[in-house]
VEXDREN-2710 file (C-alpha; in Angstrom, 1 decimal):
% VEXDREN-2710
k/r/px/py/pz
1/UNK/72.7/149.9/153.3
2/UNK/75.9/150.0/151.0
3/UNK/79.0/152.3/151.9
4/UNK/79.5/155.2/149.9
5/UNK/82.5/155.1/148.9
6/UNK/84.6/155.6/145.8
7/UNK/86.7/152.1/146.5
8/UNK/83.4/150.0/145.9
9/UNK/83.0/149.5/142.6
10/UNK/79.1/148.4/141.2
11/UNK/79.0/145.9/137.5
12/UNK/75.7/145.2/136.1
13/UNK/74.9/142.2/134.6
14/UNK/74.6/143.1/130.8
15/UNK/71.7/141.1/130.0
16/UNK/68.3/139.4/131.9
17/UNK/68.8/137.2/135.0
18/UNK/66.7/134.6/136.2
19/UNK/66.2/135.4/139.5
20/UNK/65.2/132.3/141.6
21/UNK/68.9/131.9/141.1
22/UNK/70.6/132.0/144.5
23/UNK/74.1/132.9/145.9
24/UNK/75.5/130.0/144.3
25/UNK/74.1/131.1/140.8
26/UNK/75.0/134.4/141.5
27/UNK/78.2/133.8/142.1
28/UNK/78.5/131.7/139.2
29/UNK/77.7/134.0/136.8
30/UNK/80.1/136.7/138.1
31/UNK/83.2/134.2/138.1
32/UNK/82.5/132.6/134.6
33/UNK/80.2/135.7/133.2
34/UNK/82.3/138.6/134.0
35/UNK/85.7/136.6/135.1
36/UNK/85.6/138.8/138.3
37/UNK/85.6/137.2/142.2
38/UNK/82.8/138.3/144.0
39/UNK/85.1/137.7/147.2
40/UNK/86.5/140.9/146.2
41/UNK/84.4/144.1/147.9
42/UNK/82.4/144.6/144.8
43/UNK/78.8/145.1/144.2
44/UNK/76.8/143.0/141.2
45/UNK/74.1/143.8/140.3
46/UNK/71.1/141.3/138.8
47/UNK/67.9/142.4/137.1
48/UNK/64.7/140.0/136.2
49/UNK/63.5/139.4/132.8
50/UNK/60.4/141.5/133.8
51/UNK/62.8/144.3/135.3
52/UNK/60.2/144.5/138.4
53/UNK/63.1/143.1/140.1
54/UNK/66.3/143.3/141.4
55/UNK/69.3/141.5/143.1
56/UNK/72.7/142.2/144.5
57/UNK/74.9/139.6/145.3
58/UNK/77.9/141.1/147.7
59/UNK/79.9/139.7/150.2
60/UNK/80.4/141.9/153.7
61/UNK/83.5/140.4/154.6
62/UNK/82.1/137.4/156.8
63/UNK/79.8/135.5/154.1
64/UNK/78.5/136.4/150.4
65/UNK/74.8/138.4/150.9
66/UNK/71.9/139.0/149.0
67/UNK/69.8/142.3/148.8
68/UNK/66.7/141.8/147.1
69/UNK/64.2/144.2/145.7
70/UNK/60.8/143.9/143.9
71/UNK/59.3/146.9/142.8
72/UNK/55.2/147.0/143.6
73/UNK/54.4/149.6/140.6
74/UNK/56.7/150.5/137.4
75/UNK/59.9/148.5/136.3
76/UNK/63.8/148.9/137.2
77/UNK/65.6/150.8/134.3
78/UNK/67.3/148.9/132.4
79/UNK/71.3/149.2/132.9
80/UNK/72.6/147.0/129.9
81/UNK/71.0/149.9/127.6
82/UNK/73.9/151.8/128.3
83/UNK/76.4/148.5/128.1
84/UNK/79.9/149.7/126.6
85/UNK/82.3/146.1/126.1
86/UNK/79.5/143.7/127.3
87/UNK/80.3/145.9/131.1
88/UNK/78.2/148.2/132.8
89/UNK/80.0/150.2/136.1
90/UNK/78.0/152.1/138.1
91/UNK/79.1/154.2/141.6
92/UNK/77.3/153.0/144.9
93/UNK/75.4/156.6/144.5
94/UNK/73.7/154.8/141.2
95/UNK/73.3/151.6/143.0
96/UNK/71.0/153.4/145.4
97/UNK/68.9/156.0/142.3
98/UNK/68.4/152.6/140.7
99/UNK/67.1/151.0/143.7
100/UNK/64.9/153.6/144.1
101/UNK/63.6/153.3/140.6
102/UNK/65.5/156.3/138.8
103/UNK/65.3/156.0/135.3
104/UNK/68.2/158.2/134.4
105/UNK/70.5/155.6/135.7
106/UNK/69.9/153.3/132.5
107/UNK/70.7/156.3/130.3
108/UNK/74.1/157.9/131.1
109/UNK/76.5/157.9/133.7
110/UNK/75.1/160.2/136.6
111/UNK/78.8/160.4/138.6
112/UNK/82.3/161.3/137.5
113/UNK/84.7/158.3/136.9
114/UNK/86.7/156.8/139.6
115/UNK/90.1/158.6/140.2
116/UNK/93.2/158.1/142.0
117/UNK/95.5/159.9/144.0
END
């Protein structure tokens, strides 16, 4: 569902999220919260107080989207557990182990930091 690609970059909200929020919340919290535009390509990522589920807010180049996720058994990992300046970056690759319910995604980084040529 999401390009894999090394030029979209994934942020985490660092703490609990409300999630009847909607894309205006959503995109509320990214401008003010992490003083990014989500107009930008990026992926954010939103997870419920109960961590059984999950949101990302992105916008596919036409309108801002939603993909939702609630989780029927277990709980998300929780990303903010490995926060480091109030930020959490993930690759696309641990967009998709978390939305799959991988729990090593909350610990450590699973990919190699972004690089340029």
């Amino acid at each position: 569902m999401f390009a894999s690609t090394r030029n979209v970059r994934v942020f985490a909200w660092p703490e609990p999220v409300d999630l009847r929020r909607g894309f205006d919340g959503l995109y509320g919290l990214v401008r003010n919260g992490l003083d990014m535009d989500p107009l930008e390509g990026d992926l954010f990522l939103f997870l419920g107080k109960n961590a059984r589920r999950a949101k990302v807010l992105f916008f596919d180049g036409t309108g801002l989207c939603i993909f939702q996720k609630r989780l029927m058994t277990g709980r998300f990992a929780r990303p903010w557990e490995r926060a480091c300046d109030g930020r959490i970056e993930m690759t696309v690759t641990e967009l998709a182990l978390f939305i799959e319910g991988c729990a090593l995604v909350a610990r450590e980084p699973l990919s190699t930091a972004r690089f340029s040529l």
